[in-house]
NUMARZA-733508 format. One record per atom (N, C-alpha, C, O, CB): x, y, z. Coordinates in steps of 0.05 Angstrom, whole numbers, plus 5000, padded with zeros to 4 digits. Each point is the difference from the previous one (the first is absolute). Glycine has a CB too. Layout:
# NUMARZA-733508
XYZ...
This chain:
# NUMARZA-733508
791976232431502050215004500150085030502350015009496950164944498649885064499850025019502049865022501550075018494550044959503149605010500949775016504150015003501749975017492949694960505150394995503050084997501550215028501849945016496750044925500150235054500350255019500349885030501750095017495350254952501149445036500349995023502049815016500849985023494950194967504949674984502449815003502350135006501449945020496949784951502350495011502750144997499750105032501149895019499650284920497350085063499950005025500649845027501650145013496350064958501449585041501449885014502049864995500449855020496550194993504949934971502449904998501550275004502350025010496749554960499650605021502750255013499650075028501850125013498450154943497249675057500050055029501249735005500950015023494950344987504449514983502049805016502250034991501649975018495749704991503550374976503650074996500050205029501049945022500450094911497550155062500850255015499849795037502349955006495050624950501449365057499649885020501849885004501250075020495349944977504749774989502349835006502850185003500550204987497049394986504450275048503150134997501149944975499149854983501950115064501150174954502050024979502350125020499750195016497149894935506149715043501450075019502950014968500749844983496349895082504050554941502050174989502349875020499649925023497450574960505749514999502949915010501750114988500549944977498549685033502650605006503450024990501949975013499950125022499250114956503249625016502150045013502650135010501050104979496549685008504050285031501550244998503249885006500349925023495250454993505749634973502849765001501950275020500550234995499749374940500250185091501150195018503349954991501450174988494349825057505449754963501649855000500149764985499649775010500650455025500549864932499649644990502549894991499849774992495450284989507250065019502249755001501349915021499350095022501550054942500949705035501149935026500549724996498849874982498950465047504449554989500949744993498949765022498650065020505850194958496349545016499549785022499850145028502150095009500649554964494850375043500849995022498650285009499150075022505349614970495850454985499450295009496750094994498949894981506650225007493250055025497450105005499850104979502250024989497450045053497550074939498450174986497950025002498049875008504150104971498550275009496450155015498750164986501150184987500349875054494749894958499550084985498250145011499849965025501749774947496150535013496649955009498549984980500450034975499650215062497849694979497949864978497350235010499650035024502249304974497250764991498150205001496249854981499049964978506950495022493549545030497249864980497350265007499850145020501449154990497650704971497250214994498049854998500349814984501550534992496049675034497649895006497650194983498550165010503649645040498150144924498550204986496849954996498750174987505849914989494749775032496949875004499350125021501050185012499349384971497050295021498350175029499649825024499150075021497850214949504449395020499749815027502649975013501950094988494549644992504050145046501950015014501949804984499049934979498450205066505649764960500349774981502549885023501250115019497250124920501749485049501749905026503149974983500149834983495449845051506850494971502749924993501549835013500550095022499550274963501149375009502449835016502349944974499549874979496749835064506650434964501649944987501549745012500749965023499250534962500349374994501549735001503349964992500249944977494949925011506550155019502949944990501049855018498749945019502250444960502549525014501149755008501650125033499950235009500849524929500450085071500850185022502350125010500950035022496249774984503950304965501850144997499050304992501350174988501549395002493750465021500050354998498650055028498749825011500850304931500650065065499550155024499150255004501550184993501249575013495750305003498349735015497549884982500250034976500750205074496749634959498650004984497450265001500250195015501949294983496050494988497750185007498049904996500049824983501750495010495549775025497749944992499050285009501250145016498549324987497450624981498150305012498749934981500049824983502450615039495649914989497149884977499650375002499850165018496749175000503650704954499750304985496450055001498449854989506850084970494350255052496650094997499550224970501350205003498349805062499049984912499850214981500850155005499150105021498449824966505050234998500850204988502350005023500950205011494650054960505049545033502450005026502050014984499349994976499149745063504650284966502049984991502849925030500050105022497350254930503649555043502849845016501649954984499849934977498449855052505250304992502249934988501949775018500850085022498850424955500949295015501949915017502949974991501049994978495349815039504750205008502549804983501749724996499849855019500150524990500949584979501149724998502750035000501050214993495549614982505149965035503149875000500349784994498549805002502450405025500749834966501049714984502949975000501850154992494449874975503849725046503249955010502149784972499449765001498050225066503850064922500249874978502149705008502249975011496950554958499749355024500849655009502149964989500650054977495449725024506050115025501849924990501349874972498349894985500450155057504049954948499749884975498650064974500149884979500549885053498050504976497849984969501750174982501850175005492849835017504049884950501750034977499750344999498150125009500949344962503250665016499950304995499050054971500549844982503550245052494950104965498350154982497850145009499650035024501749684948496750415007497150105002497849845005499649814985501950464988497049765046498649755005496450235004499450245002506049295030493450224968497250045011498749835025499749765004499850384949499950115061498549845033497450074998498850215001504849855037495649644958496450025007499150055018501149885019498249874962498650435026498650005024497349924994498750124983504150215036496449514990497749875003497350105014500149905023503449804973493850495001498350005012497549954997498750024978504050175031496149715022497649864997497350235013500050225011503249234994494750354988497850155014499249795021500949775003497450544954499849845059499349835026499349715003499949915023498650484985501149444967499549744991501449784994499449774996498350474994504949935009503349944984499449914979500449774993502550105040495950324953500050024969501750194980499250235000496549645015506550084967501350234993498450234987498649974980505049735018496750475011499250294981501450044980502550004999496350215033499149874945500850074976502450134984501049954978495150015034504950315015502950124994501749835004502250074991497050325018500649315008502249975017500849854974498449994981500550015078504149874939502750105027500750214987499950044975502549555045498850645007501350334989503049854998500849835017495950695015504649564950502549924998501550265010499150234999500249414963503650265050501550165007503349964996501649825005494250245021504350254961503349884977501450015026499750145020500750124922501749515050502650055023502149964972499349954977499149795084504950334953502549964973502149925027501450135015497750344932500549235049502449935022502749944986500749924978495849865054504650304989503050144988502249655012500749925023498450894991501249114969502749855014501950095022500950234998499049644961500949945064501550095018501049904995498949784994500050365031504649894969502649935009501649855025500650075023498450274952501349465013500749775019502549985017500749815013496849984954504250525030502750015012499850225007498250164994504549584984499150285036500450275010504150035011501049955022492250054999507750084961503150005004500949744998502249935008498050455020497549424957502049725002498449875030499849755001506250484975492749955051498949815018498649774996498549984981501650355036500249504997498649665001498249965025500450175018504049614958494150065029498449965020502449674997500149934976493250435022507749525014502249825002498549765018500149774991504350635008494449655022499149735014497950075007499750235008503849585008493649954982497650195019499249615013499949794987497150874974502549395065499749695015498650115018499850235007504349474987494249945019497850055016501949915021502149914992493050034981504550055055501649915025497749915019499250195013505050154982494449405010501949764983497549904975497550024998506149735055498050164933498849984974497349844998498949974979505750055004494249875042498149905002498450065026500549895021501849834949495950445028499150155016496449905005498149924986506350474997496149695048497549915008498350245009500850215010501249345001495650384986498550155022500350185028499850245006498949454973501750145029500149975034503650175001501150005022495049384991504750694970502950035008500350274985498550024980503549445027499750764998501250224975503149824994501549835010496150795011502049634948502749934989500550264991498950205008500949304978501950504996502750274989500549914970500349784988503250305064496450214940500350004970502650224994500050235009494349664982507450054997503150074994500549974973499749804987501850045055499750454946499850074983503250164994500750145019493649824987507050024978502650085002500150144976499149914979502749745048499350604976499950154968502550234994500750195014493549774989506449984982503250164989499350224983499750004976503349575020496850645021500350274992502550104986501949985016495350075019503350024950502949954978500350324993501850074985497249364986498950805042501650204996501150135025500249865020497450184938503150265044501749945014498450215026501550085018503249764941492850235043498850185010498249815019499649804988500950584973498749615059497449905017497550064980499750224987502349895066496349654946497450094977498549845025500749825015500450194919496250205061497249975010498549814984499450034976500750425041499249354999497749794986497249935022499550095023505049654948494050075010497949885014500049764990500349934977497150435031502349445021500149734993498049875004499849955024503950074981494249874977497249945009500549674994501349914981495550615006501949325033499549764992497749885000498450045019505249944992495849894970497249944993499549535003501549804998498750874955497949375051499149635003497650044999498750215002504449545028496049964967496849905002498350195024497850124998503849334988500150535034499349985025500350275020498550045019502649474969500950645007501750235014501150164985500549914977500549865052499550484977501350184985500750135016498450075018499849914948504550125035501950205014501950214982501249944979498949665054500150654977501550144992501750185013499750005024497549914950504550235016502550245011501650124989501249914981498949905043500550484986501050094988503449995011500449975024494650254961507349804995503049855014501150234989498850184988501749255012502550545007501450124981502749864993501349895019496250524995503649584960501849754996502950215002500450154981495949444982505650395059502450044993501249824969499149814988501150295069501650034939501849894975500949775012500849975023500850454953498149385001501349695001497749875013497750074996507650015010495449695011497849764988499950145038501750075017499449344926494950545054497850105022498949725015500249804986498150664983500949525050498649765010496750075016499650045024506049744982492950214978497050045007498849895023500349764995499250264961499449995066499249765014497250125002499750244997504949565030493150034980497049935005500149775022500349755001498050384948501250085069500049765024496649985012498150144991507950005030493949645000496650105001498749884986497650065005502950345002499549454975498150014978498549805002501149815011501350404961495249755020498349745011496850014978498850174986503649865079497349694943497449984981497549955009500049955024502849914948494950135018497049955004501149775015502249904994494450284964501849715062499649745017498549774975500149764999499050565057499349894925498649754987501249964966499049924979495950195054507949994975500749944968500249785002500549905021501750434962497349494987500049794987502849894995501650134986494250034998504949595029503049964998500249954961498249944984502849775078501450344934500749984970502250185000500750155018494949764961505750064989501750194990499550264994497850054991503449614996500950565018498650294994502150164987502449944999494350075041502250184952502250194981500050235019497850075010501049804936503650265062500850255015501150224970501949954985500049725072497050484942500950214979501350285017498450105016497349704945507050335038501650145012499850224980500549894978502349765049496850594970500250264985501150205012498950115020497749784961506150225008501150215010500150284988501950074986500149565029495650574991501150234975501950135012500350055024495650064952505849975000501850125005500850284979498849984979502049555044500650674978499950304994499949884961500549784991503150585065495349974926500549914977497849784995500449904978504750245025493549785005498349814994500749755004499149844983499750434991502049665037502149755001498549795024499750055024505650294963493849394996498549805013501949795007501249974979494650144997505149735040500749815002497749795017498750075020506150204973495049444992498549874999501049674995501149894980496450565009501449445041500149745011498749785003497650075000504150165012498349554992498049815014501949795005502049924989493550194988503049805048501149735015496449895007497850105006508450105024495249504963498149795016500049955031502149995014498549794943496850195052501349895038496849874998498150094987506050405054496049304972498949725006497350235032500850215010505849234974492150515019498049985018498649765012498249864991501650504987502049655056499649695008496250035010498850225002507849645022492349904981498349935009499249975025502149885006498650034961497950095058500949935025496749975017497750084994508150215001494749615019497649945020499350035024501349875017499149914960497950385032499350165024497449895013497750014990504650414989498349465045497049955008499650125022501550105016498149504967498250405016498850215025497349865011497949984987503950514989498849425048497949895008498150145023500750195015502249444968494050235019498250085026499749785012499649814985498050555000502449615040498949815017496850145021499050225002507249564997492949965014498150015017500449745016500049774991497150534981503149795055499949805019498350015025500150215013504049744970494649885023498250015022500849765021500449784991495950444978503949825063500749805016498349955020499950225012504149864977494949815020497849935012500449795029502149895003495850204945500649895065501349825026498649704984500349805013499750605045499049584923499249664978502150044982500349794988493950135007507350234999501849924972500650344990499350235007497549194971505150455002501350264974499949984979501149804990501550295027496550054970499250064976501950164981499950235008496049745014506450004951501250224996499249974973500049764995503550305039495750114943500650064966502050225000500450195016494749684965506250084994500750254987500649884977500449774994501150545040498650054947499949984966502350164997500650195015494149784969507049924993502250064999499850084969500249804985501849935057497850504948500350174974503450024987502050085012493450225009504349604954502850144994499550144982498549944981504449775031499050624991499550244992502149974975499850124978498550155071503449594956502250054972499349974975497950074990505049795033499550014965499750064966500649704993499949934976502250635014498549225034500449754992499249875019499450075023503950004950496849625013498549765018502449905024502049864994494749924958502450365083501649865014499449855024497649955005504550334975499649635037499349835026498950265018500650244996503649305003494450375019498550225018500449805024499449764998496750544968504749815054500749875015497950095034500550215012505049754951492649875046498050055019499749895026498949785002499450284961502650085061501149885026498050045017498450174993506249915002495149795028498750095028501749805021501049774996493550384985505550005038500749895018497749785021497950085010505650364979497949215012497049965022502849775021502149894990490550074967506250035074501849745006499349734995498049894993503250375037501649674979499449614984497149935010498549894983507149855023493750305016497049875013497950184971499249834983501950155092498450174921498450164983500049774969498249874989503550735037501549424967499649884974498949735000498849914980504750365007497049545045498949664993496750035009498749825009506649865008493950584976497850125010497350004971497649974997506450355043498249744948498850114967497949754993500349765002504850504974492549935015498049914993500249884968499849774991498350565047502449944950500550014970501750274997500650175017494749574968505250234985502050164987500650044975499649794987501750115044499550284954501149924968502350005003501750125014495650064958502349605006502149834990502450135004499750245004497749574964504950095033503150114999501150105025501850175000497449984955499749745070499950155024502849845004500449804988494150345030507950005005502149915004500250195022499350245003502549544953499849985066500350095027503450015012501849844995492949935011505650495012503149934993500650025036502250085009499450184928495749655084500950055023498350265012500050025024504649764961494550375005499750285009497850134984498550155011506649895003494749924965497050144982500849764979501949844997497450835008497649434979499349844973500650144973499050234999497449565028504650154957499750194978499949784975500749764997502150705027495949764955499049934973502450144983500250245005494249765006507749884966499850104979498449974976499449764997503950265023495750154957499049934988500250214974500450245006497449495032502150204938500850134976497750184987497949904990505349705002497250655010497450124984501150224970502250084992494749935067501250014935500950154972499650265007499150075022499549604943502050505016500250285005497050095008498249834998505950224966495250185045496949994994497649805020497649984996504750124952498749815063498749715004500049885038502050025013500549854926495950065070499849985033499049644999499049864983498950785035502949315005500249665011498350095034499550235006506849514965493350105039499049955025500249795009499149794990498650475003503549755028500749705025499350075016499450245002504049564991496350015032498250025021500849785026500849794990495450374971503949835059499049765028498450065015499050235003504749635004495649895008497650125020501349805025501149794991493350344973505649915056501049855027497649985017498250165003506650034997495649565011497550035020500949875031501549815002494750144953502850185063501249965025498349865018500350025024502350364970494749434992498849915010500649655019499049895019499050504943504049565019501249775016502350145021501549835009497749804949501250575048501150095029497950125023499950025024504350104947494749945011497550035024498649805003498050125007501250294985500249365008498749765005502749765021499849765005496550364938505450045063502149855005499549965039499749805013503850414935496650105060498649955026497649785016499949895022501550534962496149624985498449885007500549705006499649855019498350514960503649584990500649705000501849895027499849805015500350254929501450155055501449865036498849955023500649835018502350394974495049965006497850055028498449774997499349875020500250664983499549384968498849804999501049775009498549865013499950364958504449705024501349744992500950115039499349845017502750014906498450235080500950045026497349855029500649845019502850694953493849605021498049915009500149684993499849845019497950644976502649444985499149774990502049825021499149865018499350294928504249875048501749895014498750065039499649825017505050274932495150165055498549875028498949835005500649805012499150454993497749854982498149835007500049685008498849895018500050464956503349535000500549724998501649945022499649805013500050184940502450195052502049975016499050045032501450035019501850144940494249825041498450095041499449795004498649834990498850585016504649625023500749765022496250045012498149844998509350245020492650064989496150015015498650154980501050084979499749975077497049974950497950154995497950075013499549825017501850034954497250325030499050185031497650134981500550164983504850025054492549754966497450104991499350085026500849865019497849864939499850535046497950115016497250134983500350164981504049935053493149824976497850064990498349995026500349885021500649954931496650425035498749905028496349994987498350134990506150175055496249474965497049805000496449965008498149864993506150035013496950405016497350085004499250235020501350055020498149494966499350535010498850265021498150065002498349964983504250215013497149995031496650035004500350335019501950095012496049254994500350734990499350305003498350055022497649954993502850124961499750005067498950055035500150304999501850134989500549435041494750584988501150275009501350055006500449895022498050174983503650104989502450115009502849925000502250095006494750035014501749594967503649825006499349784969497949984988503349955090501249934916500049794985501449815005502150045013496950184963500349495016502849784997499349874973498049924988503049935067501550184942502949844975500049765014500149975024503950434961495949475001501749664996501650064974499250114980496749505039507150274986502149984988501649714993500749915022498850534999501449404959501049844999502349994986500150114979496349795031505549974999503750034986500949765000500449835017501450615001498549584955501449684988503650114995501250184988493249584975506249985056502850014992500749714991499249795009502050615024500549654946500449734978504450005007501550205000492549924942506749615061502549974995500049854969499449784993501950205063499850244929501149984969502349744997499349824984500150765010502649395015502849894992499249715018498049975014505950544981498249314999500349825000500449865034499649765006501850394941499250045069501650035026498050025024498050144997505950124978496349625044498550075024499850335013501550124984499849375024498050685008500650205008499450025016497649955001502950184974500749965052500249915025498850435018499750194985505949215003494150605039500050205005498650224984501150184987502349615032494050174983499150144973498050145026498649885016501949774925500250775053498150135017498550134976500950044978501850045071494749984962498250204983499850185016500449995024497149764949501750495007500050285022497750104991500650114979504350035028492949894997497450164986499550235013498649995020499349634967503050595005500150285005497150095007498749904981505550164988494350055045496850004998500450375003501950145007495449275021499850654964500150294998499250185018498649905017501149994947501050485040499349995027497450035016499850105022504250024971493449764988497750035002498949775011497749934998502550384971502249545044498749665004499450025035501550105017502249554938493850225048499450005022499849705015499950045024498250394960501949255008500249875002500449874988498750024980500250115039503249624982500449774989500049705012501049885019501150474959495949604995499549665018499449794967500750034976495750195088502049564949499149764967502749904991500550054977495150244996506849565044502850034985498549684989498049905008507550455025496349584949499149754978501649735029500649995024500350314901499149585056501949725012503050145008501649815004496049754959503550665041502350055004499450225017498850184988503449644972498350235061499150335013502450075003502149885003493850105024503550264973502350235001500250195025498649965020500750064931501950095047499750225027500550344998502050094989500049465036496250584984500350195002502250165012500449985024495749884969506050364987502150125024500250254983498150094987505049475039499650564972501450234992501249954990501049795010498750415011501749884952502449964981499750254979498550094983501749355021502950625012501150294992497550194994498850104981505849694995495250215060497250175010498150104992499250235003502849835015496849664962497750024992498149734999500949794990501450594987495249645033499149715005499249874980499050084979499850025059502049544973500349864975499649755010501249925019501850364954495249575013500449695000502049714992500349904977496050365022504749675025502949894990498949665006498949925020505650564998496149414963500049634997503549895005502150124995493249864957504349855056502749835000499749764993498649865013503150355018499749714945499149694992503949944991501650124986491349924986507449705045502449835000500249924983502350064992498049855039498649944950500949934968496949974984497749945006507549735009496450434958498449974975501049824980502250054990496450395017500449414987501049724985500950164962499850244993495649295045505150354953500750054970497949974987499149775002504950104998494650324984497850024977497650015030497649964995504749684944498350395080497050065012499350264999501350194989499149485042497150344981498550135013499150165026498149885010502149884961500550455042497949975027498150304994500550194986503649535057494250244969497550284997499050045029498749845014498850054934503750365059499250175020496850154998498950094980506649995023493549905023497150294992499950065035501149905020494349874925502950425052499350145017498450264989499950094977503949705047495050304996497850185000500250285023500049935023497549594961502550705013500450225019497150174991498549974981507850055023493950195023496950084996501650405003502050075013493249345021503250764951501050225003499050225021498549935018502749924939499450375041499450135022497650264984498150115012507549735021495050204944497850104986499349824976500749774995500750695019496849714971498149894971501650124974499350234992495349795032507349864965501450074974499149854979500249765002503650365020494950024954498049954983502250164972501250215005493049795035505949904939502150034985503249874989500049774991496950525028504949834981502949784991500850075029499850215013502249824926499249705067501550015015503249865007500149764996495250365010506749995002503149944990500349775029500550065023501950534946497049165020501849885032503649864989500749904979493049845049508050304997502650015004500049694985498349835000502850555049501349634939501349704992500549745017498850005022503450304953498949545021500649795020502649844994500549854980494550125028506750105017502249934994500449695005498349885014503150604995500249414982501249685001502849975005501850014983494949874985503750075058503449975004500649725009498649905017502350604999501649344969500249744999502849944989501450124983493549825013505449825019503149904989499649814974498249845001504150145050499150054927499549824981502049715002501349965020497150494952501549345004501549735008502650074997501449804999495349864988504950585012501450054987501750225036502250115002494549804928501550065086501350045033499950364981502350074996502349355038493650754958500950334991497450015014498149855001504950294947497650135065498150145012497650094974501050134981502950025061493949824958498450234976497850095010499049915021502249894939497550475021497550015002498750014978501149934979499750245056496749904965497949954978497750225010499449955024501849464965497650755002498450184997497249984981500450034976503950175035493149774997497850014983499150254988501750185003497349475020499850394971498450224977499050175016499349925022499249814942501250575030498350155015497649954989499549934977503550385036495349765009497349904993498450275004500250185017500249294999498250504963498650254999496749875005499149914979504850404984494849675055495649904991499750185003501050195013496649435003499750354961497250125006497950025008498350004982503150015004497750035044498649975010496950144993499850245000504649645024493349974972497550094995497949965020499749795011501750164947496750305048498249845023498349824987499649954977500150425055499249544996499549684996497850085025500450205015504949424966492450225023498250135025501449885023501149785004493950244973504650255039500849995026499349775016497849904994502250545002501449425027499349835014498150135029499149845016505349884958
């Protein structure tokens, strides 16, 4: 028995603990025809002791929706509207309202029904017609507005006040007009659609209320073209080795089209091209890519140029230019020097200069000029050829004179000068000139190498 007692007992402290949520409704506005608003409230009581979560669910033809959460012993009223859908059959009807708890689980009261008594509207008004309703132009794109025209014969004999709402998938427009007597001409100019509508067929529905209840009610078909928008990014880099360009070309539209992708390079640039994608075409002046992409959807093309065979172009001339000297020298003029010795205060150089006739030809009148430096204090040791000491272009120099040099010979000058100090390190001695008539009766000259030695001590004498 006990056990009993204590059972009963907690099942009534838990009833009492849990909510309990109370509902009435209060019918503000419940008939009305196609088109037209009703209004209700709904009054909920939270008769338990826990908080509780309310979300009313309906279609979206009520307004607005609701969600809140009632704490014990709370109470709320809202209200509801309800716009009654076009076309719907007249009589007494029932509107579910649907509510959930925080889980979206229905609760036990739900659905609160709510009476509506829709009244038939009358499809004339003095005999008026809605007479023409057209899209301008009947196939309409995106990217473009069009006009909607609507013609309607008011047949009594007073100006009547209307509203002309037009309804689609996609847009909805409305206004308020007023129709002189006899036939009216509506215009909707302006009018335009989502960028991402879906090309296809569509239904335009035209509704005119008019006084007395009076609906007039239309539809026209209009086509929704497709179209293709690309929008591209590039990146280019130019460099004194080459150019580099990508870009990605997106198309934003609603259909599969050509995308069309340019740069500008000159003719030298393009017979330049390293690589490329595919489809490249040149028209003189830049390169461009067309290429087909789908809606939604990005491509990437690319070149790269390289300017490495213009920069190697100098070199190659300088090269091929040397080369051709070289082969092409009537003489040749070596200066080296052969030996030296190191004295307090002074030194001597021995020097030896080979001059070679290259070409085929004798060469007659042949002077050497050996420039000496201005640290020279004597010159003497001349080889089998002596020379003489003088001035040329007032600076002293050792000058040879030899009457002919045979073809493919040889002759080698030397001599030896002693200095006036001890220079220990590099030292720069002057060139040696060669002036001579070739077989060919032309004056020339010929120039040897600057000579740079390095002189190291060596024990003094």
């Amino acid at each position: 028995m006990r056990k009993l007692v204590t059972m009963l007992l907690i099942l009534f402290i838990f009833s009492l603990s849990h909510a309990k949520i109370a509902t009435s409704v209060e019918n503000i506005k419940i008939s009305g025809s196609s088109g037209d608003i009703l209004q209700y409230k709904i009054n909920f009581v939270n008769t338990g002791t826990n908080s509780e979560y309310i979300s009313l669910f309906a279609d979206a033809n009520f307004l607005p929706s609701n969600i809140f959460t009632l704490s014990g012993g709370e109470s709320k009223t809202i209200s509801i509207e309800y716009k009654i859908p076009l076309n719907s059959k007249s009589g007494e009807v029932l509107i579910p309202v649907k509510v959930f708890d925080e889980n979206g689980k229905e609760r036990s009261f739900s659905p609160i029904f709510l009476q509506a008594n829709i009244i038939p509207r009358p499809l004339v008004y003095r005999n008026s017609a809605l007479l023409e309703l057209s899209v301008v132009p009947t196939s309409v794109s995106p990217l473009e507005t069009f006009s909607v025209i609507l013609k309607i014969n008011n047949t009594g004999k007073d100006v009547a006040s209307a509203n002309v709402v037009l309804e689609s998938g996609f847009f909805g427009r409305s206004k308020n007009v007023s129709l002189k007597a006899g036939i009216n001409e509506i215009v909707f100019e302006g009018l335009s659609l989502a960028k991402d509508t879906t090309p296809g067929t569509y239904v335009l529905t035209a509704s005119v209320y008019l006084p007395e209840d009076t609906l007039l009610i239309s539809t026209v078909n209009y086509d929704v073209k497709g179209y293709s928008d690309c929008k591209t990014q590039f990146n280019k880099e130019v460099t004194i080795f080459g150019k580099t360009y990508e870009a990605m070309v997106t198309n934003v539209g609603t259909e599969e089209g050509k995308c069309l992708i340019a740069d500008e390079i000159t003719s030298i640039e393009y017979k330049l091209l390293t690589s490329h994608t595919e489809g490249i075409s040149y028209n003189g002046s830049a390169v461009s890519w067309s290429v087909l992409v789908k809606p939604g959807q990005s491509k990437v093309v690319y070149y790269n140029v390289t300017y490495l065979s213009i920069l190697a172009i100098p070199f190659i001339a300088v090269g091929i230019f040397l080369t051709i000297w070289y082969f092409t020298r009537e003489m040749d003029v070596k200066k080296e020097l052969i030996d030296y010795k190191i004295y307090p205060g002074a030194m001597l150089l021995k020097f030896q200069i080979k001059i070679k006739n290259l070409s085929s030809k004798d060469y007659k009148n042949i002077e050497v000029i050996d420039l000496l430096p201005s640290f020279v204090k004597d010159v003497k040791d001349f080889g089998t050829v002596s020379g003489s000491l003088t001035k040329y272009s007032g600076q002293l120099a050792v000058i040879w004179k030899i009457e002919e040099l045979k073809a493919k010979h040889e002759v080698i000058l030397s001599y030896s000068f002693r200095t006036s100090v001890e220079v220990l390190g590099k030292i720069v001695i002057p060139t040696t000139l060669v002036k001579y008539i070739n077989g060919k009766g032309e004056h020339r000259e010929e120039t040897s190498s600057l000579l740079v030695i390095e002189v190291e001590e060596k024990t003094k004498k």
